[in-house]
C-alpha positions as CSV (number, residue, x, y, z in Angstrom):
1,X,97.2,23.2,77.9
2,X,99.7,21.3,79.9
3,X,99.8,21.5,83.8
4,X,103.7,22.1,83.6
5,X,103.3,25.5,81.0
6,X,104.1,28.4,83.7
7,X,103.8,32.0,82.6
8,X,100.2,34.8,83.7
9,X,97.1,33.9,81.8
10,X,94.9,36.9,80.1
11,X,92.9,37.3,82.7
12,X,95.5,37.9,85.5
13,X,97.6,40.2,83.1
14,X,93.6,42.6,83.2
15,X,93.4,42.4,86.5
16,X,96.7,43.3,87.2
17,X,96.0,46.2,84.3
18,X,92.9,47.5,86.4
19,X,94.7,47.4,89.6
20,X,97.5,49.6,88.4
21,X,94.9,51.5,86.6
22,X,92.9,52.4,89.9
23,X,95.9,53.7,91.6
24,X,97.0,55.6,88.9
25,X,93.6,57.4,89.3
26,X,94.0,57.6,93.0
27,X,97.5,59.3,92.8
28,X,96.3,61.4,90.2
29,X,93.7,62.7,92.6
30,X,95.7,63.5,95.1
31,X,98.0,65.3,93.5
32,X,95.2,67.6,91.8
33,X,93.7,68.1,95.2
34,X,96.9,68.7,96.9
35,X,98.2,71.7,93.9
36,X,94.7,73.1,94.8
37,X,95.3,73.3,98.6
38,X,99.4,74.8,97.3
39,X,97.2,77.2,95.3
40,X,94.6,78.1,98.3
41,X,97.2,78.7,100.8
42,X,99.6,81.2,98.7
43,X,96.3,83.2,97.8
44,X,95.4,83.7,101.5
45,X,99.2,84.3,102.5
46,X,99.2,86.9,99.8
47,X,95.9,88.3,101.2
48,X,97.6,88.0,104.6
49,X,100.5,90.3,103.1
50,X,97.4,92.6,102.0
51,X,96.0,93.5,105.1
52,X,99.4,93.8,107.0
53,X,100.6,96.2,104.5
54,X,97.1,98.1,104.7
55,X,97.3,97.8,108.3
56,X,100.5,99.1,109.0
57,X,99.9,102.6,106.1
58,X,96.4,102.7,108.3
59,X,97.8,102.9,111.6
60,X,101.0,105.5,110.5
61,X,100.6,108.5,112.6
62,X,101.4,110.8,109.5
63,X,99.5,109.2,107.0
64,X,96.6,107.0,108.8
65,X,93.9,109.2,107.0
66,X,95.2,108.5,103.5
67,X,94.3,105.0,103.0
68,X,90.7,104.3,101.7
69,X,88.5,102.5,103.5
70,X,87.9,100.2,101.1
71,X,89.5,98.8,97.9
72,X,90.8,96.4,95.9
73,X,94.1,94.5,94.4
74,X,95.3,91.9,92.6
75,X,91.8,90.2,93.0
76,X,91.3,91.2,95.8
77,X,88.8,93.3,98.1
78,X,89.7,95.2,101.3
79,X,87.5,97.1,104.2
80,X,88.9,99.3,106.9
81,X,86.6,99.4,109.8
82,X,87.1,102.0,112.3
83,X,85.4,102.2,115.7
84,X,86.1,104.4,118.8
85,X,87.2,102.6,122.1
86,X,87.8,103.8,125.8
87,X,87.9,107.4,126.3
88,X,84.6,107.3,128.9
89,X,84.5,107.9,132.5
90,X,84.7,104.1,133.7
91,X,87.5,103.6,131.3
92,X,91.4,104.7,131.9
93,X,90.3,108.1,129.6
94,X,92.8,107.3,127.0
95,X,91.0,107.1,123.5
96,X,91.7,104.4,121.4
97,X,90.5,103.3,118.0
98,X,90.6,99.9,116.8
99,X,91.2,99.2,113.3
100,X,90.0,95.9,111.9
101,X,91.1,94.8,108.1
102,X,89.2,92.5,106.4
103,X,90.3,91.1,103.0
104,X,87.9,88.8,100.5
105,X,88.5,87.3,97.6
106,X,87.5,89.2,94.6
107,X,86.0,86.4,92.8
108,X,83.9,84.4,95.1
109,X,83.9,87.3,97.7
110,X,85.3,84.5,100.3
111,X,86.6,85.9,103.9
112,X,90.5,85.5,103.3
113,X,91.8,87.0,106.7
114,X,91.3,90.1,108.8
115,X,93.9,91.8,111.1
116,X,93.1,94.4,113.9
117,X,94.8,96.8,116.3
118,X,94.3,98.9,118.4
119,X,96.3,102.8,118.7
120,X,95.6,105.8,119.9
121,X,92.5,108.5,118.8
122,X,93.3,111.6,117.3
């Protein structure tokens, strides 16, 4: 082969393949690990939706003692925990309950979220 003949030899053209072929992989990574995160975060913002629906039928005045206290939705599982708060002699005598919401995944039984409040005793 003459010194003047100009042009990429067979083994720059692999390399070049392999390089390419390395990010491709790369790329392809992070886009799978990225639609898992997309799919990760709408799950817990619909579990999010979950327990402020729950929360807000839960602490209705008319219909507070109508929700189950537990359940599941849409893959879902739910707990309404109730506990009594204030009402004693040291405290301002107003009786309060604080409701706590705790949603899991139905699958892998995964904390998604929990929401609490606190309202008035009956």
């Amino acid at each position: 082969m003459s010194k003047d003949a100009s042009g990429f030899s067979l083994v720059e053209t692999l390399v070049a393949l392999a390089v390419i072929a390395a990010m491709s992989a790369l790329l392809f990574e992070m886009v799978s690990a990225n639609a898992g995160f997309a799919q990760a975060t709408a799950k817990r913002r619909e579990a999010v939706l979950l327990a402020e629906s729950l929360l807000a039928a839960t602490t209705a005045p008319s219909d507070s003692h109508t929700v189950a206290d537990t359940g599941k939705a849409r893959g879902f599982n739910w707990r309404i925990t109730r506990a009594r708060r204030g009402g004693g002699a040291r405290d301002t005598g107003i009786p309060l309950e604080e409701v706590r919401i705790t949603v899991t995944d139905g699958t892998t039984g995964r904390s998604l979220t929990s929401v609490q409040t606190l309202r008035l005793a009956h």
